[in-house]
N, C-alpha and C positions, 0 to 999 in steps of 0.2 A: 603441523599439517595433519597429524592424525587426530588430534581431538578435533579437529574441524569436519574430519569424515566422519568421528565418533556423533559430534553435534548433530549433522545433516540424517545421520541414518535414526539416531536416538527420536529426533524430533517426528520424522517421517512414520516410526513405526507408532510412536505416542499419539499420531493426531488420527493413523487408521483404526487404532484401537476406541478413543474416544470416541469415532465419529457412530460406528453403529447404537451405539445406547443413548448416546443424546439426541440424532434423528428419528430416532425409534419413539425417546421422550417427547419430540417434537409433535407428530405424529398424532400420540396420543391423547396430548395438551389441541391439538389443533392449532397451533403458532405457527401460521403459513404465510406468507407473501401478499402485501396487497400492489395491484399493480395501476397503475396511472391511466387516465382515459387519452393520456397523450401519446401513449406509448404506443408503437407499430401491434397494429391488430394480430399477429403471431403470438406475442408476447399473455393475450388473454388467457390461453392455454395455461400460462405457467401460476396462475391465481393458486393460492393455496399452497402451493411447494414450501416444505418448512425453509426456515429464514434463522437469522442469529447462528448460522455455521459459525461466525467466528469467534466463538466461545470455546469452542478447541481446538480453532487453528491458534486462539493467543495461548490457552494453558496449555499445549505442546510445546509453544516457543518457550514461553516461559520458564516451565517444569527443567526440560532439557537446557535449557539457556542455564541456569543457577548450576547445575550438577556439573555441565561441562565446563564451567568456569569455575567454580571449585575443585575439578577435577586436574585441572589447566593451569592451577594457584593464576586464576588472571580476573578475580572478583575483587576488581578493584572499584573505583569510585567513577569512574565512566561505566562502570559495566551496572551498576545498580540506576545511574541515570537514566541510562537506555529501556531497563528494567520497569523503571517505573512510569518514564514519559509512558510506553507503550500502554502497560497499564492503566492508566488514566485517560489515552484516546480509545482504547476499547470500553472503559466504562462511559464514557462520552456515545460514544458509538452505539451503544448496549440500550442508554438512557434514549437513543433515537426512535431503535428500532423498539423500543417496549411500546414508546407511544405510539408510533403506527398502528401497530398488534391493538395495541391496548384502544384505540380509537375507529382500529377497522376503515383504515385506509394508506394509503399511501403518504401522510403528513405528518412527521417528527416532529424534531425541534424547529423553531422559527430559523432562518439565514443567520438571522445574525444571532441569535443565542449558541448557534453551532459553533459561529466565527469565533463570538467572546471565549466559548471552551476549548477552540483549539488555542488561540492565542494565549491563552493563560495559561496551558500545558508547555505552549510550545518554549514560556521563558524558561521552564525548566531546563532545557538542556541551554538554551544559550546562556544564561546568568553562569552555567558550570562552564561554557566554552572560553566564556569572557575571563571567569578565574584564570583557569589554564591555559588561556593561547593567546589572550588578550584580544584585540581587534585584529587582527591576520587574518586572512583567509591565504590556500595556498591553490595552485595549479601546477604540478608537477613538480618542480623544481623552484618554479618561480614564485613569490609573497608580494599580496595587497593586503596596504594597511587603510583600512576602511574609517577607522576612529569612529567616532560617534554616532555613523552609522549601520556599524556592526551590526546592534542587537536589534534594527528595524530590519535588517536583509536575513538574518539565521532565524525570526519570527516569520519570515515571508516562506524562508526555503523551508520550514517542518511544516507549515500550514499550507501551503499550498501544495505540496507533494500530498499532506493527508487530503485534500479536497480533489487535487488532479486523482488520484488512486481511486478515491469513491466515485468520482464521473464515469472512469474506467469499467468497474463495477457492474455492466450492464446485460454480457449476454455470457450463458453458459460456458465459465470455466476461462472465459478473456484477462478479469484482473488475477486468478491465480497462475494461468501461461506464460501473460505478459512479465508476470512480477520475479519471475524463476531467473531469468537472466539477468532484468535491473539488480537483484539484489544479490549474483553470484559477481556480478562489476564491482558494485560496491564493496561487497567482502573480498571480493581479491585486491582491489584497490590499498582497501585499510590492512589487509594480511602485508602488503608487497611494502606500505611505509610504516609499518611497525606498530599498529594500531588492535594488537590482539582480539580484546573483548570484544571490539565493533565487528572482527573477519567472523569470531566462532556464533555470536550473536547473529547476523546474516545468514551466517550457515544453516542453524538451525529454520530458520522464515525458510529457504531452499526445501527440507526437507517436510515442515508440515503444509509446504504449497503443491509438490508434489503428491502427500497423502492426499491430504483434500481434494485433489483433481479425479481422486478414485469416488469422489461422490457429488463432484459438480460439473463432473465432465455432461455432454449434451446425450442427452435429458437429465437436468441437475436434479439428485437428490434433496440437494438441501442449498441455500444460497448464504453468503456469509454477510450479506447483511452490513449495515454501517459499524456495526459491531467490529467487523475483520477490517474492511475494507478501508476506515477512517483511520483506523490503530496502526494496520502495514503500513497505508501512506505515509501519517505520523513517524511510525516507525524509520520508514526508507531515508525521509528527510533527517530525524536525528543523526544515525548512521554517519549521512555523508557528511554532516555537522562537525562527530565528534572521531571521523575518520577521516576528516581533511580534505574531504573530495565535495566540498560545495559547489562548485562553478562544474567540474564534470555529471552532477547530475541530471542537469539539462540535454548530457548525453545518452549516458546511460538510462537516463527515464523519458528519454524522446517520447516513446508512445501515449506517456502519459500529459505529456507538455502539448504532444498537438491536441489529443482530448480536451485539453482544456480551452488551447486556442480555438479547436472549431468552436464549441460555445460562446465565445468571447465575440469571436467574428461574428457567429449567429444572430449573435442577441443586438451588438450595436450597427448594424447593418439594416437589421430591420427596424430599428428604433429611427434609423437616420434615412431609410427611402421607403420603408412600409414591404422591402422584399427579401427573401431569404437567400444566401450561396448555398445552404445544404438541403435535403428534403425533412433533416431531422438532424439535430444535435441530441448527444456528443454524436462524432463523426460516426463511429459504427454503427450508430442505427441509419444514417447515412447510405452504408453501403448494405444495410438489409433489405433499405426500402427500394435500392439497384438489386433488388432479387439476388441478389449471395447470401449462400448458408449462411448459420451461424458458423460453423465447423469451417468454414473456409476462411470466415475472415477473422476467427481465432486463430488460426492457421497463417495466415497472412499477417496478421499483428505482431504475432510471438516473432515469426521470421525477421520482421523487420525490430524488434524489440533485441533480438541477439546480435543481429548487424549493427545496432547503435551501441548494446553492451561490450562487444569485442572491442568498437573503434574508440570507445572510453577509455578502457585497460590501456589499447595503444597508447592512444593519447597521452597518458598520464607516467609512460615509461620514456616518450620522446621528447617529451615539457620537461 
């Protein structure tokens, strides 16, 4: 338990230190934001605000992730997995937001070259789950033996945790509020069944999401970009992967499950009568364009993002 505070506090202080030299770098370079012509007219404002924050929310995690797992003698062979998926959705991530930058607009990678790159990270951890745990997934107490369709649902759960996270992504300081409790569930979840490296690895996400909230809070210094935003989701999904908590993710990352359903709803709703349920997908921009802050319904997410984290924990102590 104490290198887990050791994790969270090391991680926290690493990513505020980070943060002012590379937004400063930011800054100078001009590497700012480009923002969609679809996007709620507020958001114009935010053009230019540097971008790729999460270049040291991941080398925080990472930095402090290795030392306190060395520290923890718990660098074992899930804890370099987690290590490196991460790192490979944040160079994914990286390789997005360069070509926005680099094209001067709001257009990265194609859909599906994104998809192909998550998917080909994501066998990373499942091919290692498959070693180790075989086709099981658990819920509490209880085990489903999935067989052969294992490694098409642990492709689903890291990929689409990294895609729901990036939707998230949208308005000042929402995926790093939101993401403090999912991933404080998740690390208590894998702490409580024996799953070390994945509890202090969490820990530290806790701590450089924190710092970074000192520079993406409303009005955000700096935005983390697909860089952060593709890698944590990645991340989150590993996590529950290789902490046993697959099926509770859809708990604990509630917020991020209906961000992805309002889009889902959105898109084939209108494909199939020509009219929309929301004013704007993902949901939040939703309730901006119902005139609420940002600050309120960051505010209003996280709430409901801890009430889904808490009832996870339960869950998985009365399963």
């Amino acid at each position: 338990m104490i290198m887990i505070a050791v994790a969270l506090l090391m991680s926290m202080v690493l990513c505020l230190l980070f943060g002012v030299p590379y937004i400063d770098f930011l800054r100078k370079k001009t590497i700012g934001q480009y923002i969609l012509d679809v996007a709620p007219e507020a958001h114009a404002k935010k053009a230019g605000t540097p971008t790729t924050g999460g270049v040291f929310i991941i080398a925080a995690i990472i930095i402090s992730s290795i030392i306190t797992l060395l520290m923890a003698q718990q660098m074992d062979n899930s804890a370099w997995i987690i290590i490196i998926t991460l790192l490979f959705m944040a160079l994914a991530g990286f390789q997005d937001d360069y070509l926005k930058i680099k094209g001067h607009e709001n257009k990265g990678l194609s859909p599906r070259g994104k998809l192909v790159r998550q998917i080909l990270i994501a066998l990373i951890p499942t091919i290692y789950a498959m070693q180790t745990y075989g086709t099981v997934i658990t819920l509490g107490s209880k085990s489903f033996d999935l067989g052969f369709l294992y490694p098409i649902f642990t492709v689903f759960v890291v990929t689409g945790a990294s895609n729901a996270y990036n939707l998230t992504d949208g308005l000042d300081g929402l995926a790093a509020a939101t993401g403090i409790p999912a991933f404080m569930a998740c690390g208590l979840i894998a702490f409580m069944d024996g799953h070390s490296a994945a509890a202090i690895v969490a820990a530290t996400v806790i701590g450089a999401l924190i710092g970074f909230l000192r520079y993406n809070k409303p009005k955000a210094q700096v935005f983390m970009g697909d860089t952060g935003s593709l890698a944590l989701g990645g991340l989150l999904g590993t996590l529950a992967v290789l902490g046993r908590c697959e099926l509770l993710l859809a708990v604990f990352g509630g917020v991020f499950v209906i961000e992805t359903l309002s889009v889902i709803l959105q898109v084939t709703c209108f494909k199939l009568t020509g009219k929309r349920i929301f004013k704007m997908s993902p949901i939040h921009h939703h309730f901006e364009l119902c005139n609420h802050s940002e600050i309120r319904i960051v505010k209003e997410f996280t709430l409901v993002s801890l009430i889904l984290s808490v009832t996870a924990v339960v869950l998985n102590i009365i399963l």
